[in-house]
C-alpha positions as CSV (number, residue, x, y, z in Angstrom):
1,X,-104.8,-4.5,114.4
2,X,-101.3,-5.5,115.4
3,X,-99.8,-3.2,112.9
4,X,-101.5,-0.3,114.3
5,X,-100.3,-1.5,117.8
6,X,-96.5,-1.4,116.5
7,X,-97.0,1.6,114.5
8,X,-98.6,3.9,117.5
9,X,-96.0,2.4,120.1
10,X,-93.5,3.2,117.5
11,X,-94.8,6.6,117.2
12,X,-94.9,7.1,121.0
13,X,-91.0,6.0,121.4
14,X,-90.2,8.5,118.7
15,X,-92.0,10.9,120.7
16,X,-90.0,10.3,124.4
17,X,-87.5,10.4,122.9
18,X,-86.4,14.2,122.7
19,X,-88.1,14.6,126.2
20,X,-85.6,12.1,127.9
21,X,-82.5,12.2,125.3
22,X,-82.3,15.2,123.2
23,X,-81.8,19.0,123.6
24,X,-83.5,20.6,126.3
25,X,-84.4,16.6,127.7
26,X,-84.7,15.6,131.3
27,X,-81.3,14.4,131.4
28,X,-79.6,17.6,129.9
29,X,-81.6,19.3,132.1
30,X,-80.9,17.5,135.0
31,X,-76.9,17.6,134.3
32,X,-77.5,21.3,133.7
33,X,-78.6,21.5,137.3
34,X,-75.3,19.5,139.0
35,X,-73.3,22.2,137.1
36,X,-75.4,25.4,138.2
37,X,-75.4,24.2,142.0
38,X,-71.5,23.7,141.6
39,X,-71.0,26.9,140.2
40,X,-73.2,28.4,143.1
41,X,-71.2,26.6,145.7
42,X,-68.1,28.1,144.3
43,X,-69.9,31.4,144.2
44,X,-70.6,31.4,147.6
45,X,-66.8,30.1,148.7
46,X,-65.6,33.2,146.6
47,X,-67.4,35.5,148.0
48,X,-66.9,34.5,152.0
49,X,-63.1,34.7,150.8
50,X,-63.4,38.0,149.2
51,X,-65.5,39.2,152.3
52,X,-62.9,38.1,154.5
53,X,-59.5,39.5,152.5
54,X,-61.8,43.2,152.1
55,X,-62.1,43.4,156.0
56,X,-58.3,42.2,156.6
57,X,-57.3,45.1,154.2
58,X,-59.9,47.1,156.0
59,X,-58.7,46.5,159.3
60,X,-55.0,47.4,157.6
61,X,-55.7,50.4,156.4
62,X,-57.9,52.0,159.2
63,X,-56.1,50.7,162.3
64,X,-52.5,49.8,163.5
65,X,-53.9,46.3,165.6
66,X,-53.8,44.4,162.3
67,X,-50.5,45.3,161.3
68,X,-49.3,44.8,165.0
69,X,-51.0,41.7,165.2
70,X,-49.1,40.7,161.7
71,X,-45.7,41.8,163.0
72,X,-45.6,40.0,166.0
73,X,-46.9,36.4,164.2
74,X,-44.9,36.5,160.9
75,X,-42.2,38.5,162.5
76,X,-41.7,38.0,165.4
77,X,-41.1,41.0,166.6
78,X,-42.3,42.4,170.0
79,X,-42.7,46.1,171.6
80,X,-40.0,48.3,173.2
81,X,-39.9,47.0,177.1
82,X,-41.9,43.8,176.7
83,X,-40.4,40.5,177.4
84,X,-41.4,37.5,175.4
85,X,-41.6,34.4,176.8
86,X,-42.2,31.3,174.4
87,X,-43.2,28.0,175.1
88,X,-42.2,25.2,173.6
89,X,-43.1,21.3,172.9
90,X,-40.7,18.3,173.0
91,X,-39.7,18.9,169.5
92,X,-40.7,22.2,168.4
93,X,-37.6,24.8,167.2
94,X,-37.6,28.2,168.4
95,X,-38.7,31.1,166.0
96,X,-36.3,33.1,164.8
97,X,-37.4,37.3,166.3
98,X,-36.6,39.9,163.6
99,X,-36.2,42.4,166.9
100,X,-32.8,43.8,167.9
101,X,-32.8,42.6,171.7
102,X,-32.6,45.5,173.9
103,X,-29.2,46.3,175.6
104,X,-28.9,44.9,179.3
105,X,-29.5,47.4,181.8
106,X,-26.5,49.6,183.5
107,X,-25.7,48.4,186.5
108,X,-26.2,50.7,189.5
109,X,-23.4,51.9,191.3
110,X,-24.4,51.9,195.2
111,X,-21.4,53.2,196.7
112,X,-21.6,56.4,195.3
113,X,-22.1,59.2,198.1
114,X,-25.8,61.1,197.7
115,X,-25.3,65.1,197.7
């Protein structure tokens, strides 16, 4: 009787063990899983990047805002007749404008006669 015993329990260990350790187990399987989800949740980082670059070139190629907006903030370059004004913190350096300042205005001569 006790050799039956060892021999079935025997027989039942052989038996787990491809559903817990070998190919196509609950532990493969489970890894398998922690992969899939982390390729998922770079999917998804991939694709709210590539949604975001198609409507920047979007915007680019359909409107002149974007490529204002881009001038003036990696440029620095500002409109004809506009005066910049930038504010600064205790340590903070100026930026350097890739504008041509205008010239400074004539200066009006007032004693000339009117006709």
């Amino acid at each position: 009787m006790r050799l039956i015993t060892i021999a079935l329990a025997a027989l039942l260990l052989m038996i787990q063990y491809p559903l817990w350790i070998g190919k196509g187990g609950w532990l493969s399987v489970a890894d398998m899983r922690g992969q899939v989800e982390a390729v998922r949740l770079k999917t998804e980082q991939l694709k709210a990047r590539n949604g975001k670059l198609e409507s920047e070139v979007r915007d680019l190629k359909e409107g002149t805002g974007a490529v204002e907006e881009r001038a003036r903030y990696e440029l620095g370059m500002i409109k004809q007749n506009e005066i910049f004004v930038q504010v600064l913190r205790k340590d903070e350096q100026p930026t350097v404008s890739m504008t041509v300042p205008p010239p400074p205005p004539q200066p009006k001569d007032k004693d000339k006669p009117k006709p």
